[in-house]
C-alpha positions in Angstrom: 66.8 69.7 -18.1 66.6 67.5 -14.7 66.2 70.6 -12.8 63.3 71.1 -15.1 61.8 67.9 -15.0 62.4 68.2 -11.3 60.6 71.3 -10.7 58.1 70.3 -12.9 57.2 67.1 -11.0 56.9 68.9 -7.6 54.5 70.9 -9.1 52.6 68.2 -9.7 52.7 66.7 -6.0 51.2 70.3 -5.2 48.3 69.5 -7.3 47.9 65.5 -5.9 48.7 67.4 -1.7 46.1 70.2 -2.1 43.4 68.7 -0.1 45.5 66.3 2.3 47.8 66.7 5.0 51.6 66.4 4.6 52.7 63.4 6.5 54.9 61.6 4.5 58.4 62.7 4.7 59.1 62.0 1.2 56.4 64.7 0.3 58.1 67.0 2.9 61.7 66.7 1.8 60.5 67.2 -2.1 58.8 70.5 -1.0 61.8 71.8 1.0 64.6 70.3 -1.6 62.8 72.7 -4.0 62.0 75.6 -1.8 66.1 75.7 -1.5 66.3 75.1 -5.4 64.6 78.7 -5.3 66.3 79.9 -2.3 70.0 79.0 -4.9 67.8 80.9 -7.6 67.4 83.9 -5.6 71.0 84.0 -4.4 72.2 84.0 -8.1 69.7 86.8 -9.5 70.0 88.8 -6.8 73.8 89.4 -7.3 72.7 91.7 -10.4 70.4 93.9 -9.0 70.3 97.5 -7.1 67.8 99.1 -4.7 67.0 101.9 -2.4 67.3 101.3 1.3 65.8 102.8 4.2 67.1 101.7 7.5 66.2 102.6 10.9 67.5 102.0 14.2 65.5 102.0 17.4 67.5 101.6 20.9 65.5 101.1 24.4 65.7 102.3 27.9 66.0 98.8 30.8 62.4 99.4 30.6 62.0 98.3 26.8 61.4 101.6 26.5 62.1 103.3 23.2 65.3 105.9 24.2 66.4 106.9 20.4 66.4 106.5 17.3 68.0 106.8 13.7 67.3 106.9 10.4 69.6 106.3 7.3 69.0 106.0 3.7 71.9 104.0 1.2 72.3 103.2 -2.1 72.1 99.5 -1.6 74.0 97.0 -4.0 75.9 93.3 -3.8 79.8 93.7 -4.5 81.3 90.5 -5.5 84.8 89.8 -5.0 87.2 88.9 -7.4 89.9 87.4 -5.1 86.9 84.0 -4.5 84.1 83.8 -6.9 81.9 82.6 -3.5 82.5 86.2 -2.0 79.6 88.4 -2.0 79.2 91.3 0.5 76.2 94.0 0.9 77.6 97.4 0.2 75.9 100.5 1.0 76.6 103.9 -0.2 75.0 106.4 2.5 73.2 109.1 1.1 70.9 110.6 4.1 71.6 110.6 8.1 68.7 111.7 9.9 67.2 113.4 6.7 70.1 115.4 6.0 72.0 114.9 2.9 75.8 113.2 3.1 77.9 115.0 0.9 80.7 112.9 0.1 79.1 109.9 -0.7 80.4 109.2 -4.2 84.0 110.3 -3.3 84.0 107.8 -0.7 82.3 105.0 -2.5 85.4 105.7 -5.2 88.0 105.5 -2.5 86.5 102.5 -1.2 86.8 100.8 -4.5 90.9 102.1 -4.1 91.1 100.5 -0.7 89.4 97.1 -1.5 91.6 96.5 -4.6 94.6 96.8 -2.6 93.1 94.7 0.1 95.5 90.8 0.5 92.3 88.7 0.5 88.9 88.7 0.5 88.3 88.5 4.4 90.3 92.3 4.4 88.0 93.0 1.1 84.9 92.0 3.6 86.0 93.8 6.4 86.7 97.3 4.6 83.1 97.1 2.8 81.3 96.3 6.0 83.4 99.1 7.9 82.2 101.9 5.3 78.9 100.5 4.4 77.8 100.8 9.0 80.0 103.8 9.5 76.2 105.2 10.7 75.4 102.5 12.3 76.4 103.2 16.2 76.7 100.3 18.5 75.9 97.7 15.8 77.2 96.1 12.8 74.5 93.8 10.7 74.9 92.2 7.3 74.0 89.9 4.8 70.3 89.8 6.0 69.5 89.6 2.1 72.2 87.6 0.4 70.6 84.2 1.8 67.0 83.2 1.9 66.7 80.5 4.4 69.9 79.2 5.0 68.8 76.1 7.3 66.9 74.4 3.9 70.9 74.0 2.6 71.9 70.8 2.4 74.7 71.2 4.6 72.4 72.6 7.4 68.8 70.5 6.9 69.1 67.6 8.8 70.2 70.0 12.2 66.5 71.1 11.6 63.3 69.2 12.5 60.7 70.8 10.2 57.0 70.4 10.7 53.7 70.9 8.3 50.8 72.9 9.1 49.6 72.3 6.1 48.5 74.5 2.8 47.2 78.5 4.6 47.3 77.6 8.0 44.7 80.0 9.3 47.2 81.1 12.4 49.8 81.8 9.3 47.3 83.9 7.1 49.3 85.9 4.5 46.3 87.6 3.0 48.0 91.1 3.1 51.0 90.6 1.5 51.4 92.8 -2.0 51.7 90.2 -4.9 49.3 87.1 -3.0 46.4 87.5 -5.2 44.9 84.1 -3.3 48.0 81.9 -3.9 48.3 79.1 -1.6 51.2 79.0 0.9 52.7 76.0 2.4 53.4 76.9 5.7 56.6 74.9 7.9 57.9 75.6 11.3 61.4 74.5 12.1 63.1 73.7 14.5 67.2 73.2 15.4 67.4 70.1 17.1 71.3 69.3 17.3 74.3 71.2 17.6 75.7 71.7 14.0 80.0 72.6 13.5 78.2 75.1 10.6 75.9 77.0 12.8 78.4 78.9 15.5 78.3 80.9 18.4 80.0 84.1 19.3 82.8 83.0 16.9 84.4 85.0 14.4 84.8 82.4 11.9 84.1 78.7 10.4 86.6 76.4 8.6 83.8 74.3 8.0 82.8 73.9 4.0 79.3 74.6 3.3 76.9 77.1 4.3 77.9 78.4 7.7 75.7 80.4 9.8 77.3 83.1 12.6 75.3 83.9 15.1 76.6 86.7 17.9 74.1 86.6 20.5 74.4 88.5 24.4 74.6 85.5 26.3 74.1 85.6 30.3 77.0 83.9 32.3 74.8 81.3 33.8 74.3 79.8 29.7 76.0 78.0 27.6 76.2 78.3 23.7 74.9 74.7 23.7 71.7 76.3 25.1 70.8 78.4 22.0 68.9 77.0 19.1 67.4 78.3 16.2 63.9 77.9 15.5 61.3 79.4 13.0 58.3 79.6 10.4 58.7 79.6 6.7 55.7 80.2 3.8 56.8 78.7 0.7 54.7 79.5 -2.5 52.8 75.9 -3.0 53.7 76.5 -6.7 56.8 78.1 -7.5 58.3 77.1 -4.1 59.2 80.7 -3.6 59.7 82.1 -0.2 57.3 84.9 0.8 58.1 84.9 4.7 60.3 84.1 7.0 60.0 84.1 11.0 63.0 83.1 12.3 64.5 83.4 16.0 67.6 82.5 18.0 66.5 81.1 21.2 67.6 79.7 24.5 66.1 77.1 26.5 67.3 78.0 30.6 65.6 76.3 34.0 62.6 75.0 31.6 61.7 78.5 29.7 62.2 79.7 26.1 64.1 82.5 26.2 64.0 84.6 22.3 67.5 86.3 22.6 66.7 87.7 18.6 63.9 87.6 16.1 64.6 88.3 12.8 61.2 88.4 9.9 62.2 88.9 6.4 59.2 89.9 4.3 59.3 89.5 0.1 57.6 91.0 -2.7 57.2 90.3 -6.4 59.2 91.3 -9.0 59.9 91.9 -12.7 62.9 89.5 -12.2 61.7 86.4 -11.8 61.8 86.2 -8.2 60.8 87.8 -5.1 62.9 90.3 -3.7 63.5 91.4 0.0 60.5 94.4 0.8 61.2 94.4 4.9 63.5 93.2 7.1 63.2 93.2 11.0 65.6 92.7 13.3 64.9 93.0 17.5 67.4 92.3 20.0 66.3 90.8 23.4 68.3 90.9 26.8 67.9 87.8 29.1 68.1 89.6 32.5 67.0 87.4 36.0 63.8 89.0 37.7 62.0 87.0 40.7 64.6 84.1 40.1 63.6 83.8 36.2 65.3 85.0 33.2 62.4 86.8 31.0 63.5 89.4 27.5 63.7 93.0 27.5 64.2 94.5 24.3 67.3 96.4 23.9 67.4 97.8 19.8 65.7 97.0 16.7 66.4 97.4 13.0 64.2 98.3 10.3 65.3 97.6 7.0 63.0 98.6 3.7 63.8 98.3 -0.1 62.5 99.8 -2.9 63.2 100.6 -6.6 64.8 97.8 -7.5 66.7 97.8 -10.9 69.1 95.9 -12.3 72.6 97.4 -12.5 73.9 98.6 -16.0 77.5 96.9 -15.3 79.3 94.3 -13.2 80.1 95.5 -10.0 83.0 93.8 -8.6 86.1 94.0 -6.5 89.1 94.2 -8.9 92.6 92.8 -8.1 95.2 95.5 -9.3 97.9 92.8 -9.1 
């Protein structure tokens, strides 16, 4: 019932903010606190449901040239573990390389299931999924793009973030496109990291910290220093369900005076039948920060596409099972 009333009040702010510009940061806060209400939403509705991916992989030349690329289509679903009830993993059973069919698919999704019940905790549960899930993938490994919507509006992470307004369909932020607007009006944030945080880490394997942690592995140059890397972003936040329907959001490094984008990442959602909106594209690019002239600029080095469609609900629990 307070989450209700809750909701229901900031709903009403929308109404009273339409026409003015949000300065006060109790307006702000409200907008974000329920745009991560949503964000919890998603995280919980989404364990339940299936899909079709398509996921392609682009690698470039020194030039940021494109040099290859690949194409692979999964079965795409969320195994939860049974070892902690706050383990969740992406798991995707590969059906097409290239176009051409993968036999085995099933008989290795049912050994899988063998090897993870066995597994001593959940970090060897974790590491088995994600080894069979990328055995595809070549020279990268990428995960839980669509477990988390918007991780820096957590509690434990929002105040490492500066977050500024642009008001209600900032006409530089124009959604008009997107399947499912119909017209609706879109708050429209950038954000900003503006302090090292111990959840948000750098080219390490792992956080003791409680909370929401974030794990970034970026290609850092010698000459930087993890405490030069930031991340920084946009969000569009439905101005009446306080859904998200974009994100922009970037890892960056600030070196001799110039912004350096070392990964951009845009996550694009679409409506559903389930009450929220569910991932449609994901975009991943990798930038190099090489020196030319005497200043570091970005080359591109690979990119990942990753699209979803069909989404269903699944007919029964899927989880990791302790045989013990």
């Amino acid at each position: 019932m307070k989450l209700y009333k809750f909701i229901k009040g900031a709903i009403a702010l929308w109404s009273i903010l339409f026409a003015a510009n949000l300065t006060s940061a109790q307006e702000l806060n409200e907008i974000l606190q329920n745009a991560n209400l949503q964000a919890q939403k998603y995280t919980e509705e989404f364990k339940n449901l299936l899909a079709d991916e398509t996921k392609t992989f682009e690698t470039y030349d020194k030039n940021g040239k494109l040099k290859k690329g690949s194409v692979i289509e999964s079965n795409f679903f969320v195994l939860q573990s049974e070892k902690s009830g706050n383990v969740t993993s992406e798991y995707r059973s590969v059906t097409k390389v290239d176009g051409k069919s993968v036999g085995d698919s099933e008989k290795r999704s049912a050994d899988l299931f063998e090897q993870i019940a066995k597994a001593k905790s959940p970090a060897e549960e974790l590491e088995r999924i994600q080894k069979e899930s990328s055995r595809y993938d070549k020279n990268i490994e990428i995960s839980g793009f669509t477990l988390i919507q918007a991780p820096n509006l957590d509690e434990s992470l929002r105040s490492f973030f500066e977050f500024n307004s642009l008001g209600i369909d900032h006409p530089s932020y124009s959604l008009e496109k997107i399947e499912g607007m119909n017209g609706r009006k879109i708050f429209v944030f950038e954000y900003r990291q503006t302090k090292a945080s111990p959840n948000i880490s750098i080219n390490q394997k792992k956080s003791n910290q409680s909370g929401l942690n974030i794990n970034l592995e970026v290609d850092l140059p010698d000459s930087f220093k993890k405490s030069d890397v930031f991340l920084r972003g946009t969000l569009w936040i439905d101005a009446e369900t306080f859904q998200i329907w974009r994100e922009e959001r970037e890892v960056a490094a600030e070196k001799d005076k110039k912004l350096i984008v070392l990964q951009r990442t845009v996550f694009e959602y679409q409506p559903s039948e389930y009450g929220i909106l569910l991932p449609k594209q994901i975009t991943f690019l990798q930038n190099k920060a090489k020196k030319v002239s005497g200043s570091f600029v970005e080359t591109k080095i690979q990119s990942i596409v990753f699209q979803y469609s069909r989404w269903r609900k699944s007919n029964v629990d899927v989880q990791i099972l302790d045989d013990n």
